[in-house]
C-alpha positions as CSV (number, residue, x, y, z in Angstrom):
1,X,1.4,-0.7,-22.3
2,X,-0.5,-3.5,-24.3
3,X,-2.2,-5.0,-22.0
4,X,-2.7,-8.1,-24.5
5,X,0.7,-8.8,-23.4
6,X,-0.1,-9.8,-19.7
7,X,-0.4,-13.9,-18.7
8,X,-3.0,-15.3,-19.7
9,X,-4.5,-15.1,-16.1
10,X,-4.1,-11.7,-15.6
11,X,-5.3,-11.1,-18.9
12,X,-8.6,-12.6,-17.7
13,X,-8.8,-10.2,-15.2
14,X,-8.1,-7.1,-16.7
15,X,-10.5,-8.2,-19.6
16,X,-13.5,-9.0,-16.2
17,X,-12.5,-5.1,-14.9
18,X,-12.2,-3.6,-17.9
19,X,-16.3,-4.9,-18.7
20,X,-17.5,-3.0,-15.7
21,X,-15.0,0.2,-15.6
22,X,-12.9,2.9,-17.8
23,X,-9.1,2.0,-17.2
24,X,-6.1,2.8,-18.2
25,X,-2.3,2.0,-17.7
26,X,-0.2,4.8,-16.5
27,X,3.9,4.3,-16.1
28,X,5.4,5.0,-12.3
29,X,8.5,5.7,-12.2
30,X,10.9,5.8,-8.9
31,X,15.0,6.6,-9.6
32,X,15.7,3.8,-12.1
33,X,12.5,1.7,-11.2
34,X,9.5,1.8,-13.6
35,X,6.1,0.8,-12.8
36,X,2.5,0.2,-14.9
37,X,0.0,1.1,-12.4
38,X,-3.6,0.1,-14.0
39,X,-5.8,2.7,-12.5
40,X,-9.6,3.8,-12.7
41,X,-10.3,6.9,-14.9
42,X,-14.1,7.6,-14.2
43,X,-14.2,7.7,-10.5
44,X,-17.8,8.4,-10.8
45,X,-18.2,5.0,-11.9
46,X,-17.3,3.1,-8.2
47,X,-18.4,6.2,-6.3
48,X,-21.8,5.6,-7.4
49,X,-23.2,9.3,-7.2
50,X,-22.0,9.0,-3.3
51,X,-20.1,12.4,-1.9
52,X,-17.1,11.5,-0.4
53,X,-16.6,14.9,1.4
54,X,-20.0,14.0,3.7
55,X,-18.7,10.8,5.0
56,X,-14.9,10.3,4.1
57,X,-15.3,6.7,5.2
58,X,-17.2,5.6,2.3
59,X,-14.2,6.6,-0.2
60,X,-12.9,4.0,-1.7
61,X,-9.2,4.9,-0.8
62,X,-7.7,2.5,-3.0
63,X,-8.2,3.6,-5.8
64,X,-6.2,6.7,-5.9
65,X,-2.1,6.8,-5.8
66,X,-1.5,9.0,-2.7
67,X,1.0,11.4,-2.1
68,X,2.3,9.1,0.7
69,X,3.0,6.4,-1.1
70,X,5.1,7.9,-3.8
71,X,7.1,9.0,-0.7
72,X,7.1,5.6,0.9
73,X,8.0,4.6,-2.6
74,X,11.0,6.7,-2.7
75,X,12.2,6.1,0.8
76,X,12.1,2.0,0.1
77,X,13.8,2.2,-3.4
78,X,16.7,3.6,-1.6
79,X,16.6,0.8,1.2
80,X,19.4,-1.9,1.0
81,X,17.8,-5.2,0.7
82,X,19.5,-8.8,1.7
83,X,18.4,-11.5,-0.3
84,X,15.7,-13.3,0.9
85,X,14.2,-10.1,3.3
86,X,10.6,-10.4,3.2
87,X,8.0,-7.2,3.1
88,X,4.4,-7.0,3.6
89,X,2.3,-4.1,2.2
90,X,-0.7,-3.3,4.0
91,X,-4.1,-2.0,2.9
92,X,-1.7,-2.1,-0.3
93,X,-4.4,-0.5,-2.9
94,X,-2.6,-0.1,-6.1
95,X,0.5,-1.4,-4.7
96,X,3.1,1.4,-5.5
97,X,5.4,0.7,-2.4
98,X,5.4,-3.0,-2.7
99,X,6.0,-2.8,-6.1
100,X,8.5,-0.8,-5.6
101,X,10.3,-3.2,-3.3
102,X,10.2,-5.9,-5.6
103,X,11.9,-4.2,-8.1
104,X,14.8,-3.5,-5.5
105,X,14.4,-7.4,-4.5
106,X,12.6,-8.1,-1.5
107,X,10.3,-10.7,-1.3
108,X,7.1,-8.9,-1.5
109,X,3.3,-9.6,-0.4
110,X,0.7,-6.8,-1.2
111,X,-2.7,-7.2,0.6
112,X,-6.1,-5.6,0.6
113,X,-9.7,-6.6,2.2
114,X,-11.8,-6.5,-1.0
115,X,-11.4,-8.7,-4.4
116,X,-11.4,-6.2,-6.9
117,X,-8.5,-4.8,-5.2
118,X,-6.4,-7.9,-5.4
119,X,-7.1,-8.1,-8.9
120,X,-5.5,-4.4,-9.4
121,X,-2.6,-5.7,-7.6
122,X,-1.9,-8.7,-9.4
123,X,-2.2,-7.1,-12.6
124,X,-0.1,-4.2,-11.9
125,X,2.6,-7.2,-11.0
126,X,2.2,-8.6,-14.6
127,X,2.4,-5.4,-15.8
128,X,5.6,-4.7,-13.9
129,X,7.3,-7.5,-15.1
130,X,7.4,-8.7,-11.4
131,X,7.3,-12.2,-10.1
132,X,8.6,-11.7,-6.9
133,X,5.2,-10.8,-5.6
134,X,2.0,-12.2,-4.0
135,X,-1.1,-11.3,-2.5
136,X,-2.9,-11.2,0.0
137,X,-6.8,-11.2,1.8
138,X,-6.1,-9.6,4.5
139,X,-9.4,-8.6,6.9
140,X,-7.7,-6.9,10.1
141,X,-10.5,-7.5,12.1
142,X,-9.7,-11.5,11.5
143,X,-6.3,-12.0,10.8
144,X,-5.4,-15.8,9.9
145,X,-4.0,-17.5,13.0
146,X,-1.3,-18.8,11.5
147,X,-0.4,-15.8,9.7
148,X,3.1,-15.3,7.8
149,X,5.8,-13.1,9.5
150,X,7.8,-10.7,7.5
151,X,11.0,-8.3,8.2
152,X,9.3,-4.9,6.7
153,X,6.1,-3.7,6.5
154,X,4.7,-0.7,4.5
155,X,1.7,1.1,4.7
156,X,0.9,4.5,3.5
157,X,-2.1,6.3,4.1
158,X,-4.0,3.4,6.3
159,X,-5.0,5.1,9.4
160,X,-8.1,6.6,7.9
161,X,-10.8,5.3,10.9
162,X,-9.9,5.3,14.8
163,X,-12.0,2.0,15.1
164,X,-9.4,0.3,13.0
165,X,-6.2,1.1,15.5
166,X,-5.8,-1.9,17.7
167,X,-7.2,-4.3,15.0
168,X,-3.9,-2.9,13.3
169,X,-1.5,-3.2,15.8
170,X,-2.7,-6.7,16.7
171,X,-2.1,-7.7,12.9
172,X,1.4,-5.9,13.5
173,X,2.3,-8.1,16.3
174,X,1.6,-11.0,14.2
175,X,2.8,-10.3,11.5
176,X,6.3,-8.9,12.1
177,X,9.2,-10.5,12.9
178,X,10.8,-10.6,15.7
179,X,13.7,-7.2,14.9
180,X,11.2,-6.7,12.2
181,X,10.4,-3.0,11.2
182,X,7.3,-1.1,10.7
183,X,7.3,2.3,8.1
184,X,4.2,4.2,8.0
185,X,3.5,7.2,5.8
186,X,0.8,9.7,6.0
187,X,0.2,13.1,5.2
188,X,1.2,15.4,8.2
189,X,-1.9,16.7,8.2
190,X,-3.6,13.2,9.0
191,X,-5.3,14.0,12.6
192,X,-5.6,10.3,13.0
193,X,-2.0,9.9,12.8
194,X,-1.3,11.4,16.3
195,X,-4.1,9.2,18.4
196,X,-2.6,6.1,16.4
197,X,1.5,6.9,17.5
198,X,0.4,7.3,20.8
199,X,-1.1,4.2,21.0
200,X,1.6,2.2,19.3
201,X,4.2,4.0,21.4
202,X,3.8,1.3,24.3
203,X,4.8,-1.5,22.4
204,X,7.2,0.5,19.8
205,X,10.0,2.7,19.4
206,X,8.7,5.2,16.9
207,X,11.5,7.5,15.2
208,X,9.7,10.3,12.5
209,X,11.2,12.0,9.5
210,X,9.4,14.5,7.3
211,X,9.2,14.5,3.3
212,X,8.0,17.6,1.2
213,X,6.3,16.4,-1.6
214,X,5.4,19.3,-4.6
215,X,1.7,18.5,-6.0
216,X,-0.6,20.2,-8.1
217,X,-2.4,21.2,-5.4
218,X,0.4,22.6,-3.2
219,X,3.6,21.3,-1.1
220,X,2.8,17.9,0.9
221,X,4.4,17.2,4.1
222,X,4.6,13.4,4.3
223,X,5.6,12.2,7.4
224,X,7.3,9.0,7.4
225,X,7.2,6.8,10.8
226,X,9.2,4.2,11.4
227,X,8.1,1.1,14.5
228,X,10.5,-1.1,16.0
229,X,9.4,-3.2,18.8
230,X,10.9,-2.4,22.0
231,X,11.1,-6.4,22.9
């Protein structure tokens, strides 16, 4: 896409990112929905010579569309949606599943921890001709008090650090509704994912279904999880 053709404000912003990294559009495209995902195309430049293999925390997850949320993607463009439903993404990166589920209507808010990621977010929005979406600063370790409460939330690949799993379900219990529900996707593989469900489990009736995704690299199994409270 042109990017010229974005609002002036998130014309700004793609102009600031585009001074300090190599970027480029790419079109994402779920059943009739398409997307323009702005994504980074020298990863070298924000890894900053780091290795992510010796200390995976340090990635900067964000910035790569994962296998799970393409699934999670999928699996919410097929979703009924009322009018009015509201959905929160969380740790939202690029933003495929909430964009996603603003093009089928919902009411959508995307949120991150970092700036830079907000900025992606709001201009892959513009560039999705979306204005049903907001977004969101969202530290999980110090969630706002008087926080917003939504009837979905997505996340896909978020369970990345064991320190992080209560912190998570706390913003969870805030931030859902009450007959609210939760859909997680992760690669099957995820060994975090286990610890995490069984942890959740008390407060949560947890139903799984699987997803094969085919990648360059070899089949996925996605597993998608879906959390409703049991009270």
């Amino acid at each position: 896409m042109d990017p010229q053709t974005l609002p002036d404000k998130e014309l700004q912003l793609y102009n600031a990112i585009k001074n300090r990294y190599t970027v480029a559009f790419e079109p994402f495209r779920i059943r009739e929905h398409e997307l323009r995902l702005l994504k980074l195309t020298d990863l070298e430049q924000i890894l900053g010579g780091k290795d992510p293999l010796k200390d995976v925390s340090t990635f900067p997850f964000w910035i790569r569309l994962w296998e799970a949320a393409i699934v999670l993607s999928e699996f919410i463009a097929g979703t009924p949606c009322e009018p009015g439903t509201t959905l929160l993404e969380l740790g939202a990166g690029l933003g495929a599943p909430g964009l996603t589920a603003a093009k089928v209507g919902y009411q959508v808010t995307l949120s991150d921890y970092e700036d830079m990621i907000i900025d992606f977010e709001r201009i892959n929005a513009a560039a999705s001709r979306l204005e049903n979406v907001d977004c969101l600063m969202l530290d999980w370790l110090n969630p706002p008090p008087d926080m917003m409460r939504f009837d979905v939330i997505l996340g896909a690949e978020i369970l990345f650090r064991e320190e992080f799993f209560q912190p998570l379900l706390n913003v969870l219990g805030k931030a859902l509704k009450p007959g609210g529900v939760v859909y997680l996707a992760h690669d099957i593989k995820r060994r975090s994912l286990e610890p995490f469900l069984k942890m959740a489990e008390k407060d949560y009736r947890i139903a799984a279904s699987q997803r094969k995704l085919k990648s360059f690299g070899g089949d996925k199994i996605i597993l998608l999880n879906r959390l409703q409270p049991r009270h």
